[in-house]
N, C-alpha and C positions, 0 to 999 in steps of 0.2 A: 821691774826686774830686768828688763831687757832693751830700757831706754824706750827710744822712739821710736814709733809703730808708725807703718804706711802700708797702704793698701791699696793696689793697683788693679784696672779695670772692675772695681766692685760697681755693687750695686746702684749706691747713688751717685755715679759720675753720671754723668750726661752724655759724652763722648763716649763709646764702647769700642777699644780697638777691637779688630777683627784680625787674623790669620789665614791667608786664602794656601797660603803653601805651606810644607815642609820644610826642615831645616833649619841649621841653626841663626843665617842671614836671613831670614825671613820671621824670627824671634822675639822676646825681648832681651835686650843688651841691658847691664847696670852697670857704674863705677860707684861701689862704697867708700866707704869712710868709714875706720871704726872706732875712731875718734877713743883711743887707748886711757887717753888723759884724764878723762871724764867716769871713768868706769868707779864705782865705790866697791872698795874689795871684800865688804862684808855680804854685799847681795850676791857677786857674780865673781869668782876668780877664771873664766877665758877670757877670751878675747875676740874679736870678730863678728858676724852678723849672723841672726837664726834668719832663715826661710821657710816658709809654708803654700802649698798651692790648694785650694782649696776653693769649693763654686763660689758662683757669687752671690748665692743666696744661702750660703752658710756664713756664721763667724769662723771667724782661725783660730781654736786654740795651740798654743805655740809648743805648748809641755807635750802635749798630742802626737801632733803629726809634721812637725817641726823637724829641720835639721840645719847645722851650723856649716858658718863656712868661714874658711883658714883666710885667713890676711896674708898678701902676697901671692895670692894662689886664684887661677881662672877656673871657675867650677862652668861648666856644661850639662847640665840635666833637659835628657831629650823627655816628654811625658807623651802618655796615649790614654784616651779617655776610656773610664769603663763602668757599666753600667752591670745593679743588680736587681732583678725583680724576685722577691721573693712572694709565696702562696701565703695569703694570710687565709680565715676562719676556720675549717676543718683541719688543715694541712700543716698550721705554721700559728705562732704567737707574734704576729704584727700588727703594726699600726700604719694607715695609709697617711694623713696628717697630724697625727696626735690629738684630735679632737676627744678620743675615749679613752687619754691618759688621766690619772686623776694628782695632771701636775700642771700648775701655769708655768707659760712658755716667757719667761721677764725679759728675753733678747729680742722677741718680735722677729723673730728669721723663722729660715723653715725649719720642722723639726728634724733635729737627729738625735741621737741616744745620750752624747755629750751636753748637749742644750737642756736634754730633761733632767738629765745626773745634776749639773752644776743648778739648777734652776731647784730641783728637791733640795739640795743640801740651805742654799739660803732662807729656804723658805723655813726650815729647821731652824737653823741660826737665828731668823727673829724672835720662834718663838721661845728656844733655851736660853739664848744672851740675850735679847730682847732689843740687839741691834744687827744690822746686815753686814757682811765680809765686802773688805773695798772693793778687791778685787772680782765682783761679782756683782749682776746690774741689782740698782736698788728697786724695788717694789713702791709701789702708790702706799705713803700712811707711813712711811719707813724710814730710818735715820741711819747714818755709816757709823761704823762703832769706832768713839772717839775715848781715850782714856780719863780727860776730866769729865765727861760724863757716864760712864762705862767702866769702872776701875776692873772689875774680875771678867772682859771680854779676854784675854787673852788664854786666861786657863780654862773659860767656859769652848773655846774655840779647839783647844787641842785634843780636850776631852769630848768634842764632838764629834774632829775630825774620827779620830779613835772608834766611836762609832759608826762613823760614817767608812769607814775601811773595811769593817767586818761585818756591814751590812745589818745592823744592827735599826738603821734608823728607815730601813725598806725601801732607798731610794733604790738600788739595781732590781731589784722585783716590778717596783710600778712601772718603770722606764725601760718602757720594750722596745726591741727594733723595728728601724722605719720597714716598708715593706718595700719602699725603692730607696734603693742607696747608689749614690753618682761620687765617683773616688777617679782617683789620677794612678796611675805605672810610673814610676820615676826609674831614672837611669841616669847616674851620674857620673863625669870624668874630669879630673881636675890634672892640671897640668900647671909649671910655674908660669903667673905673670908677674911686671914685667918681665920679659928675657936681659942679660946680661946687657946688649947690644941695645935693646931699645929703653932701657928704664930712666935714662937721661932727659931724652926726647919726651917719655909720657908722661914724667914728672914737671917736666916744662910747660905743657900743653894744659896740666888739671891745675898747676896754680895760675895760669893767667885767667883761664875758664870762672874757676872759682873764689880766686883772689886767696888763694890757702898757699899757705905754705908747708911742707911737709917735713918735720925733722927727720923722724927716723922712718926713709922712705916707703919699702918694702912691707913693713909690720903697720901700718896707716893706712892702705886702699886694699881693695881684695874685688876683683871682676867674676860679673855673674851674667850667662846665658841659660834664658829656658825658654826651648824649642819645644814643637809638634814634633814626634817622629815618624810619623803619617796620620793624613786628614781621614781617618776612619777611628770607629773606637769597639768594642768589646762589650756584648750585653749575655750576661748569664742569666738564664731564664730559669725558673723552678717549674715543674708540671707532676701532677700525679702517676704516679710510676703504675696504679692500675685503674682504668676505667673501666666502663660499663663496658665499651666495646675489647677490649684488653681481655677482660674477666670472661666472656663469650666465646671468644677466640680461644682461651687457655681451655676452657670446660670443652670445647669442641675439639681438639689436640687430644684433650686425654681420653675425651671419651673413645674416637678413632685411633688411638692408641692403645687401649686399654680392650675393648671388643670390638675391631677391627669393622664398625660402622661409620655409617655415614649420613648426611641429611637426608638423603633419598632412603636410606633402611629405618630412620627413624620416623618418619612421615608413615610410609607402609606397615612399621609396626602399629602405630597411633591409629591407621586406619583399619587393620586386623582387631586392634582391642573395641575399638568402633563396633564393628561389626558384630562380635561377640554379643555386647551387650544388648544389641538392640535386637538380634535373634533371641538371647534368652528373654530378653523381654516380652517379646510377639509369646513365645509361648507358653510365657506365665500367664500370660494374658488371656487366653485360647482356653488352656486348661481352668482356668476359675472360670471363666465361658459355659464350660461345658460340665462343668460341677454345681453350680449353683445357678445359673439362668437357662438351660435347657428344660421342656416340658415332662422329658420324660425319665429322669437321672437315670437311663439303661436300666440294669440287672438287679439294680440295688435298691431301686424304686417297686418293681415286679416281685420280690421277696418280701418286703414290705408289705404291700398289698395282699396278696396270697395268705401270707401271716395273720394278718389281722381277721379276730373272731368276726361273725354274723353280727352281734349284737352292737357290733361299736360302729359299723358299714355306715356311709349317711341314709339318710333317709330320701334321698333320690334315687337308690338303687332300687333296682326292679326285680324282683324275683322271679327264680322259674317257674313253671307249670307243674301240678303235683300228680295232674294225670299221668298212668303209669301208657307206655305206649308198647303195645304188642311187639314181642320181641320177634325176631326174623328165625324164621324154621330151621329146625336145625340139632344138632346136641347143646345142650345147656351151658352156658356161658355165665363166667360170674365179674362183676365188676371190677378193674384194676383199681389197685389206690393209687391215685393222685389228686396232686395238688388242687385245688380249685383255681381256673382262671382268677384272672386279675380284675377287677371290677372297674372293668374299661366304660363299661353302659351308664356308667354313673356321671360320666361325663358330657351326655349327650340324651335323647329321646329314646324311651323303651321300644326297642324290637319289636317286631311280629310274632304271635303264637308257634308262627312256619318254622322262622327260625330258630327258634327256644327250642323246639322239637330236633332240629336239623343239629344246634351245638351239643345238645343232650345226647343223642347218638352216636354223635362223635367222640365221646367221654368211653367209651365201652369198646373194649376191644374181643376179638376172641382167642381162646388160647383153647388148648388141647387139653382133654377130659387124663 
C-alpha cells in the first residue's frame, strides 16, 4: 500500500550510526522521491512519503505511528527519547517480555501490544479462513490466502475483521501492556523546499547525482530532517502511592493529631498497662497462696474445727482429764459457755496432766453472784 519500505539504522545492519550531538547538522538528512507516476489510485489517492521512528527492536507499523510528508516541502522533526516503567503484579496488569501471554510472538522482535494484537488476529485467520493475511507474518505449517485455492477468504476476512474490532475474538484482553514501553517526542516544522532562488541549482545537482530526471519539479522530491533535540531523554516511573513506611507515618500523623500523643506517651502507656498486669497478677497469685496452700486457713479453719462434734474428732485427739479439781475459795462460780478450743493437740504429741489441768482452768471465769 505504501510502495517501498526502508529501514534505517535497525536491527540487523552491521554499521550502527551513532549521534554524539544535537541538532539538526548533526541528524539524519533525506532527499525523497515520490515517484507520483507509479502510485495506483485504487490503493493510495496522496502523494508523498509516510515516516515512522521507532526502536530498533520494534517493527514500524506505519497505520500506527506513522506520519506523511508533503512533496516540495522540508519537514524538520527534532525527537527526545522517553521511557516508561510501569508496576506490574499487585499494582498493574503487565507483562515484562510476553512470555505469560497466551499469544505467539510470529514477528520474532520484542514484544509490544501491536505485535501481540496483529499476531492474535492471524492466528484467528488460519483457523476461521484456514489461510493467513499477506500482510501479516506467516506461521510454521501455514499458507497466504490465495483466491484459486481459497475462493470465500475474502468475506471470511471481513467478517472476521468485524469481530476482531469489537473484540469479540479476545485478542485486546489477552494482549496486555509491556511493563516497559521506549517511545520517541516528535516535533515537527516544515517549511518550502526548494526556495524560488535555488530550485534550479538543486534540481541540477539530484539529476546528475541520480541520473533522474524530474518533470514536474517541486511535486517529485520532498526533504526530510530528523534530529536529537537534546542527548538526554525522559523516564516515567510508576511506584506505590502507599507503603509500609507511608502507612506508618500516616497512622502516626493521626494518631498525634487526633490525641495529641506521641511515641514517648505511647511507650509509657504500654509500660503503665505492663505494670498493671503483672501487679494484678502477683496478687492473684498471693491470695490463692494464702487460701488454699497455707496450714492454717485463719478464722475459717478455727470455726470449722470448734464446730465439729466429739465423735467425728480423729482418733489422735487426746482428751481431757475427768478428775474434777478443787475450785479456788471464794463465792461460787459457774461456768461460762464457750466454745471448745480448736483441736490443735491433734496435731502433734499429747500434753502433760499439768497442763490439761492449767487449760481447764483457764476455761472458767468468775463473775458476780
Amino acid at each position: 500500500m505504501y510502495g517501498n519500505c526502508y529501514t534505517f539504522n535497525g536491527k540487523n545492519n552491521s554499521n550502527l550510526w551513532m549521534s554524539s550531538m544535537p541538532g539538526i547538522k548533526n541528524g539524519l538528512s533525506l532527499t525523497l522521491r515520490t515517484e507520483q507516476n507509479d502510485f495506483i489510485p485504487l490503493l493510495s489517492t496522496v502523494t508523498g512519503a509516510r515516516v515512522m521512528v521507532h526502536g530498533q527492536d520494534e517493527p514500524a507499523f506505519m497505520d500506527d505511528g506513522g506520519f506523511n510528508l508533503r512533496p516540495g516541502v522540508e519537514t524538520s522533526i527534532s525527537m527526545r527519547k522517553e521511557a516508561l516503567d510501569r508496576l506490574g503484579g499487585n499494582y498493574g496488569d503487565c507483562t515484562k517480555n510476553g512470555s505469560d501471554v497466551p499469544v505467539e510472538n510470529l514477528y520474532l522482535s520484542k514484544y509490544t501490544q501491536q505485535v501481540c494484537i496483529r499476531s492474535c488476529f492471524q492466528e484467528n485467520m488460519i483457523k476461521e479462513c484456514g489461510c493467513a493475511y499477506i500482510f501479516y507474518p506467516l506461521p510454521k505449517n501455514a499458507e497466504f490466502c490465495d483466491y484459486r485455492k481459497h475462493n470465500s477468504w475474502g468475506y471470511c476476512y471481513y467478517k472476521l475483521q468485524d469481530a476482531f474490532s469489537s473484540d469479540r475474538l479476545g485478542c485486546f484482553t489477552k494482549c496486555r501492556k509491556p511493563c516497559s514501553v521506549t517511545s520517541y517526542e516528535l516535533s515537527a516544522v516544515y517549511s518550502r523546499w526548494p526556495s524560488v532562488t535555488s530550485q534550479d541549482w538543486i534540481f541540477q545537482m539530484l539529476s546528475r547525482q541520480n541520473n533522474y530526471t524530474i518533470n514536474n519539479k517541486r511535486n517529485g522530491v520532498a526533504k526530510l530532517n530528523i534530529f536529537f533535540k537534546e542527548l538526554k531523554y525522559k523516564t516515567n516511573s510508576e511506584s506505590p502511592s502507599v507503603t509500609t513506611v507511608t502507612l506508618l507515618s500516616n497512622l502516626g500523623s493521626q494518631w498525634s493529631l487526633w490525641f495529641g500523643s506521641s511515641v514517648l506517651s505511647v511507650v509509657e502507656m504500654a509500660e503503665l498497662i505492663f505494670d498493671l498486669l503483672v501487679i494484678t497478677f502477683l496478687m492473684l497469685l498471693r491470695r490463692f497462696r494464702s487460701r488454699y496452700w497455707s496450714p492454717g486457713r485463719g478464722g475459717r479453719g478455727a470455726q470449722e474445727v470448734a464446730s465439729t462434734p466429739a465423735s467425728s474428732l480423729p482418733s489422735h485427739y487426746c482428751p481431757r482429764s475427768t478428775s474434777p479439781s478443787p475450785p479456788p475459795p471464794g463465792p461460787a462460780t459457774f461456768p461460762a459457755l464457750t466454745a471448745p478450743p480448736p483441736a490443735y493437740a491433734t496435731l502433734g504429741p499429747c500434753p502433760s496432766p499439768s497442763s490439761l489441768v492449767r487449760t481447764d482452768y483457764s476455761a472458767y471465769t468468775l463473775e458476780e453472784p
